[in-house]
N, C-alpha and C positions, 0 to 999 in steps of 0.2 A: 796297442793291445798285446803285443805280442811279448812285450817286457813285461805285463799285466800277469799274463799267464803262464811267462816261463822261468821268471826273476820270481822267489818265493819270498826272497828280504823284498825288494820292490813292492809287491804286492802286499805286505803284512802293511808297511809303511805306508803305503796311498792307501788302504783300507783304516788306518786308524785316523788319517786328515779325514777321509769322507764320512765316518763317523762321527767324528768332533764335528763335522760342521751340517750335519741332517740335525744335533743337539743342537746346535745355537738354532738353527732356525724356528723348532721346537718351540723355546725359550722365548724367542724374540715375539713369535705369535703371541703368545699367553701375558707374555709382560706389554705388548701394546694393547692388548686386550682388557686386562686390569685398568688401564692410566682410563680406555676408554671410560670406563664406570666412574671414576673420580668426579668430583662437583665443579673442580677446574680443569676439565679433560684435556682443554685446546694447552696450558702451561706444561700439564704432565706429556704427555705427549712431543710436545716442544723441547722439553727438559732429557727425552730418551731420546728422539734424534741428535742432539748435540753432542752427547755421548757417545754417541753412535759413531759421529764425524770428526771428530775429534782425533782420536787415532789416527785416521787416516790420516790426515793431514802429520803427525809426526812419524809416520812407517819410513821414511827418508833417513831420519833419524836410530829406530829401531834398527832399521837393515843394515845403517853402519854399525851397531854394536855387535851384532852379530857376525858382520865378517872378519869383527874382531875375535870373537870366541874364538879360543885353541881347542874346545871341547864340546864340538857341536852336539854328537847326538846326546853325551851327558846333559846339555841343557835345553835341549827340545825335551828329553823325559822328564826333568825337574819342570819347565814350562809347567807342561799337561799335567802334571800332578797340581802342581798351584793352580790351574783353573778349574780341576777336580774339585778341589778343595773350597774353592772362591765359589763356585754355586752350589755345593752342600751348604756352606753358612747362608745362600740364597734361602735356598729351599728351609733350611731353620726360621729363619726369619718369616718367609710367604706364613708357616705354620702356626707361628706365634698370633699376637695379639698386638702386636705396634700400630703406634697410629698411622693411620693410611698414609699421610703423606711423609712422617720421619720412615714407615717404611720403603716409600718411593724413592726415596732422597739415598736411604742405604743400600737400595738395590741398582741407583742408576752409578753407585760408589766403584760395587763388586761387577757391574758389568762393563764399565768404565778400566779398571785396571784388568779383567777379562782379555778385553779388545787387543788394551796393551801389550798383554803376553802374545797375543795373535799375533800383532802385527810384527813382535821378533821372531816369533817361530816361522812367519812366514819368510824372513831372511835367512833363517839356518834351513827350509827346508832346500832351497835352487843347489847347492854345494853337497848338501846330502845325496841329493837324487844322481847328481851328474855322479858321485862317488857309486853309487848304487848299477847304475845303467851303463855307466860312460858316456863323455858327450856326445856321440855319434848317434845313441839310442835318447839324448834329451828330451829332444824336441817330438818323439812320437811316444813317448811316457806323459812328459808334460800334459799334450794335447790331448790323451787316453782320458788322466785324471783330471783334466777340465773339462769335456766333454762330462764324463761321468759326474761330477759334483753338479753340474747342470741338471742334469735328467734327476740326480738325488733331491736338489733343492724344490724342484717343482714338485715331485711326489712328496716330502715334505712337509711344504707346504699343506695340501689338501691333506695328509696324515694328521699334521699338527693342529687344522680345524678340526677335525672332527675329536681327537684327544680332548681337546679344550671341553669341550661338553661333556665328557665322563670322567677326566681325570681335573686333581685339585691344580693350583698355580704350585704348589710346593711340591707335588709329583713331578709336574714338567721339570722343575728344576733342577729333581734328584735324577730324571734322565738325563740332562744335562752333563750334570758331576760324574753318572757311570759312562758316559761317551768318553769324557777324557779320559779315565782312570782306565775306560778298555785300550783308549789310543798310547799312554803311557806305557801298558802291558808290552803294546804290541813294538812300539819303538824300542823299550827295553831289549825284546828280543833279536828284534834286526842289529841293534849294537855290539851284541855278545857274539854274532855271526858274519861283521866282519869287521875291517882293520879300522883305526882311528882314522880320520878324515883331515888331509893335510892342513895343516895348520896354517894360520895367515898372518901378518905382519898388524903390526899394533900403530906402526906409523901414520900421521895422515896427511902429512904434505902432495905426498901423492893424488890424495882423493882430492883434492882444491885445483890441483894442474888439469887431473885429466876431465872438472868439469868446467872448466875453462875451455878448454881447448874443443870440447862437445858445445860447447853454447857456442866459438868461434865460427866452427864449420856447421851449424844449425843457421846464422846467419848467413853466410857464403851462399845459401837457397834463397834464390829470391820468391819472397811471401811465405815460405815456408814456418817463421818464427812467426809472423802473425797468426796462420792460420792454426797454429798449435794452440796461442793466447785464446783464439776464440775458441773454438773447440773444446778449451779448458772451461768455456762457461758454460757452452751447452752443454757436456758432461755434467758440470756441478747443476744444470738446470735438472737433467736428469733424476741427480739424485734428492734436489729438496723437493721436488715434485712428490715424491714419495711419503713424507710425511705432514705438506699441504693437503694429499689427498686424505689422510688418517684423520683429519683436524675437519674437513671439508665432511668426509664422510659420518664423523660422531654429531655433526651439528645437524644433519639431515638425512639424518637415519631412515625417516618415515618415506621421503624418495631415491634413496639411492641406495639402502640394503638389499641384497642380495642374499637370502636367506638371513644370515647373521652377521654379526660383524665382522667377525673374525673369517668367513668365509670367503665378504668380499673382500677383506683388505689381501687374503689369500691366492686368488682367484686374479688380481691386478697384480701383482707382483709375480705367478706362475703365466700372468701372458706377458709381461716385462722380459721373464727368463727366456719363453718361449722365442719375443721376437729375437734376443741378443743371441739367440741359438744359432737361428736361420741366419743373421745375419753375417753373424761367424763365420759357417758353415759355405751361403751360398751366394755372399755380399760380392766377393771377389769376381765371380762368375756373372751377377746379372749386373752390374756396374761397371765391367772391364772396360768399355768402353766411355764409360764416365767422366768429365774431369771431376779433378777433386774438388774444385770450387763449387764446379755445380753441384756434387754430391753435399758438400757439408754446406751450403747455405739452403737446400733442398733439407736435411735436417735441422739445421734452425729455424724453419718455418714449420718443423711439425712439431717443435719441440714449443713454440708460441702455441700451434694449435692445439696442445696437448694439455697446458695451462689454462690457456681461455677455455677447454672445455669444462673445468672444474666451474665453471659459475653458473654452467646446464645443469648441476645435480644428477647425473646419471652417470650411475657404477659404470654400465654395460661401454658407454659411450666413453670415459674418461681410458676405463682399462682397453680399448681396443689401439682408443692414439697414444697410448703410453704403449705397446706393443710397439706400434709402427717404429714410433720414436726410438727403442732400444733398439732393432732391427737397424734403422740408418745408422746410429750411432756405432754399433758396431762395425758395420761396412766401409766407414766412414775411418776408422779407425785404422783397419788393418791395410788400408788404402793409404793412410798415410802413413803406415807404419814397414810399407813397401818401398816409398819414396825414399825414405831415411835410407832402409838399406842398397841401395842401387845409387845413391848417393853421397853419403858420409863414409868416411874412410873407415875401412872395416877395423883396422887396431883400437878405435875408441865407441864402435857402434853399440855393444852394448851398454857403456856410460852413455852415449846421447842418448838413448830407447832410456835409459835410466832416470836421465833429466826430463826427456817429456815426460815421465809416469809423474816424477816429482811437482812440474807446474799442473799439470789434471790433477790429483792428489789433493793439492794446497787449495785449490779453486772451489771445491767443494764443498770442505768442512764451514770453508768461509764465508760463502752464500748462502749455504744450509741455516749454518749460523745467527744469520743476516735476516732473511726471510723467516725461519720458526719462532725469533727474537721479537718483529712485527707481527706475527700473525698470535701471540700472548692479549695484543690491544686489539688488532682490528685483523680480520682473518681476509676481509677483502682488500686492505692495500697491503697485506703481504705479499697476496697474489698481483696484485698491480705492481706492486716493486720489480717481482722476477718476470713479470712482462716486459717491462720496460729494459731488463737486463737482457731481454731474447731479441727484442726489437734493437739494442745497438748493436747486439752479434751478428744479427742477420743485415744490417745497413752496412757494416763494416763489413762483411763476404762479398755482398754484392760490388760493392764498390773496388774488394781487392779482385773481382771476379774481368771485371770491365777492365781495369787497367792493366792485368797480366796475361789477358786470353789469348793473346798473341806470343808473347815469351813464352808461357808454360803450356802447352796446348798437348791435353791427355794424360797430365797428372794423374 
């Protein structure tokens, strides 16, 4: 906070990300809101989370081109003007007269290449900030503006239901477009106030050694490389949950809305945010004495119970074990993400922390993939599919739980 308030470039710059990203979520309500009304709701819908996931799974990729930029904040403000720009043509389009579905098809184009530019901005912004704060002040900058973009996205949220009901899809959008173009402003400005941002090496031999050498000492941990694989799926369980439940919730509206649509789909994603808050927040503290096994096969079981709630029909009941579920996932995370550090040699620790975000990352847009792909035909063995994918994660903990309790004891 304190780089918040006393770093005026810092602040301008973590004010135009948390504004670009109260827009997307604006946005993302209203456009799963639309796909709902469609006559193939469960396809559209399907068709916008993939999109969704997609990026992510190449942000590994994005991040390297970025730390190839020699001219970072020049191209974080060119970014945000292009996704300025990429949801003004949204918003032309919402206003027009296209057929529903070639305008579905156009919107999941521009939010689709959207993401993309996120997912490089989010690589130029880690070099900016440490330039801005210094590394010493990172990590309590970092944690400020996540922290905050937390509490922003849940208010949001219920912001963005209630907009839906007065304003048009092509209004959201053009708030959207002025989110970036204020964030562009505001980046512009931090750039002109101070120095270029050391430039970095165009080579990438390097990058292939030193994740070599992070996957080496990733194994040297015994269980440690599995439990990362699984963990990878219950994360990606986490995240197709999210638009199983959209697809769940349009089909049984008459039991499971919660006022409107858009307010429950709102209202499980703001107790989602909530739980991964606390979990953040007070994971470390009520699990200290936890081991990790038991902590994350303990989440794999709520991440099954969180699924199989979807076949109760109830918002109230689905959104509370998606809650829990973000909450252990969290905890569960930074737990292991302790281990790393108290264990891998610190010269490569940020590459390894690098490689685990990459295998989490890739697991999800895949199964996301995987399951909204089946749930096009049949909405119930989607859901049985990513069952069946919680139940080997969770056979597979337990089993590495029993045979390592002895070696690893208080992971």
């Amino acid at each position: 906070m304190n780089s918040f308030l006393n770093n005026k470039n810092f602040r301008r710059f973590a004010t135009g990300g948390l504004l670009s990203a109260a827009g997307d979520v604006f946005f993302y309500l209203a456009f799963m809101t639309y796909a709902s009304q469609m006559h193939n709701y469960s396809l559209a819908i399907s068709l916008i989370a993939i999109s969704e996931a997609v990026p992510k799974f190449l942000e590994i990729f994005a991040g390297y081109l970025a730390d190839k930029s020699n001219h970072k904040f020049r191209s974080i403000v060119l970014t945000a003007l292009l996704r300025c720009l990429l949801y003004a043509l949204a918003a032309l389009l919402l206003a027009s007269k296209v057929d529903q579905w070639k305008l579905l098809l156009a919107i999941i184009t521009i939010n689709f290449l959207s993401d993309l530019c996120g997912s490089y901005s989010s690589g130029l912004i880690v070099p900016l900030v440490v330039d801005l704060v210094g590394q010493d002040n990172f990590g309590e900058a970092e944690g400020f503006v996540s922290g905050t973009k937390q509490i922003i996205d849940v208010l949001a949220q219920f912001a963005g239901a209630g907009l839906i009901l007065v304003l048009s899809y092509a209004a959201l959008a053009w708030i959207n477009s002025l989110t970036f173009l204020i964030a562009a402003i505001l980046f512009a400005l931090v750039s002109r106030k101070t120095g270029p941002v050391h430039a970095t090496t165009n080579k990438t031999p390097a990058f292939w050694q030193t994740m070599r050498q992070a996957y080496q000492q990733t194994q040297k941990q015994s269980g440690l490389l599995t439990i990362i694989l699984v963990l990878a799926v219950i994360n990606a369980s986490l995240t197709a949950i999210e638009p199983l439940f959209s697809i769940t919730l349009a089909a049984h509206k008459n039991s499971m809305v919660i006022l409107s649509y858009s307010f429950t789909l709102a209202l499980t994603n703001v107790a989602a945010a909530i739980g991964a808050a606390v979990g953040s927040i007070f994971g470390q503290k009520i699990f200290r004495s936890v081991n990790i096994f038991h902590l994350a096969s303990l989440t794999a079981l709520s991440s099954l119970l969180t699924t199989l709630s979807l076949f109760c029909h109830n918002g109230w009941l689905t959104a509370a074990w998606f809650s829990l579920l973000a909450a252990l996932a969290s905890a569960v995370s930074i737990k292991m993400t302790q281990w790393l550090v108290t264990s891998v040699d610190r010269q490569i620790l940020a590459s390894t922390v690098g490689l685990l975000n990459t295998i989490l990352m890739a697991a999800s847009p895949l199964i996301t993939t995987l399951v909204t792909t089946i749930s096009s035909f049949s909405l119930t063995w989607a859901i049985i599919s990513l069952l069946a994918l919680e139940v080997a994660a969770l056979a597979v903990l337990i089993a590495l739980n029993q045979r390592l309790r002895l070696s690893q004891p208080n992971k």
